[in-house]
Structures are given as structure tokens and as C-alpha cells.
N, C-alpha and C positions, 0 to 999 in steps of 0.2 A: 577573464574573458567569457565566460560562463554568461555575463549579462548581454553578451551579442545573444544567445543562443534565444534566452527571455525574448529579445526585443524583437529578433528575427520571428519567432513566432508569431508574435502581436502583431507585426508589420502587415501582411499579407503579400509580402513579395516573394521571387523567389529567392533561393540560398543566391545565385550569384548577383542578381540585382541588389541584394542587401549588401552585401563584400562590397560593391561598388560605389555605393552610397557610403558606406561607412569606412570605408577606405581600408579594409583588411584584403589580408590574403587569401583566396578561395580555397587554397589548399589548405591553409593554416583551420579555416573556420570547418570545412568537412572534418579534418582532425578533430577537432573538438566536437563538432555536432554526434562524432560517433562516441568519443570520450563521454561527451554528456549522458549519452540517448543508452548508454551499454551499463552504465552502472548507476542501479535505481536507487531511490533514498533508503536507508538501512532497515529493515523492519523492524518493528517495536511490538511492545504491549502498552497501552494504558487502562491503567485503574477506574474503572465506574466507579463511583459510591451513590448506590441507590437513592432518590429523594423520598423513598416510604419505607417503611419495614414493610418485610415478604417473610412468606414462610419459606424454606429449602428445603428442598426432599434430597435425601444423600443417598448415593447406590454404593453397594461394595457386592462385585462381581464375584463369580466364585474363582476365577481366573485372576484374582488380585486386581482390578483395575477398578478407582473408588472415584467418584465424582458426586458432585452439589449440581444442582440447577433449582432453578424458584419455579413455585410452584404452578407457575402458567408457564410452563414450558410446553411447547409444542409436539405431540406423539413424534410427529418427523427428527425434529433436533435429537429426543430422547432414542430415536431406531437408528440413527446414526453414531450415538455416542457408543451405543451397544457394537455396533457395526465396526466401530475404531477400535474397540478391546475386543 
């Protein structure tokens, strides 16, 4: 049911005009629209792998907290990471 919610989107109509065209139940499809709209896709990491070599600059805090960044890292990014440990 999950592809009403797609379609409903795309549609430009509204939640009940789409139910009626598609022949669902309005209650049924707010159900779901809240089911969809409440639990977001799971968060991840993915892996860069650089296309050049870089140089890394490594920190190790005095506070134990040790990080890499390349060597164009931006003072901002670098007062933040400080800011996080």
C-alpha cells in the first residue's frame, strides 16, 4: 500500500480525491499516510573512497578524543570537531 502514498504525492490531488479515484478507503490511506510519514528510512553511513590521494592530518586531543580529516579541511569543520570532544 505504501505505492498509494508515492502516487498520491505525484498526483497533485488531494488525500481524498486520490481515495476516490483509487478506490481506497480514506481512513485506511490517512493510516498509512501517518504509518509512512512517522518512520523515516533508517540512517546509514556510506564509505567514500577518495579519487586522489590526500594528505590527513590526525588530532589526538588531550581529552582522548582522536580524529583524521584531509588536509583541506575547513577551520570551521576543524572548530567544530574540537567543539564535539
Amino acid at each position: 500500500m505504501a505505492h498509494h502514498i508515492e502516487q498520491w504525492l505525484v498526483s497533485g490531488l488531494t488525500k481524498a480525491a486520490y481515495c476516490k479515484n483509487a478506490e481506497i478507503g480514506y481512513k485506511s490511506f490517512l493510516y498509512l499516510y501517518v504509518r509512512y510519514t512517522s518512520h523515516p528510512e533508517p540512517a546509514g553511513f556510506t564509505l567514500l573512497e577518495p579519487k586522489e590521494s590526500f594528505v590527513i592530518i590526525k588530532f589526538h586531543l588531550p581529552n582522548g578524543c582522536y580524529f583524521s580529516v584531509p588536509e583541506n579541511c575547513s577551520l570551521i569543520v576543524l572548530q567544530k570537531l574540537v567543539q564535539v570532544c
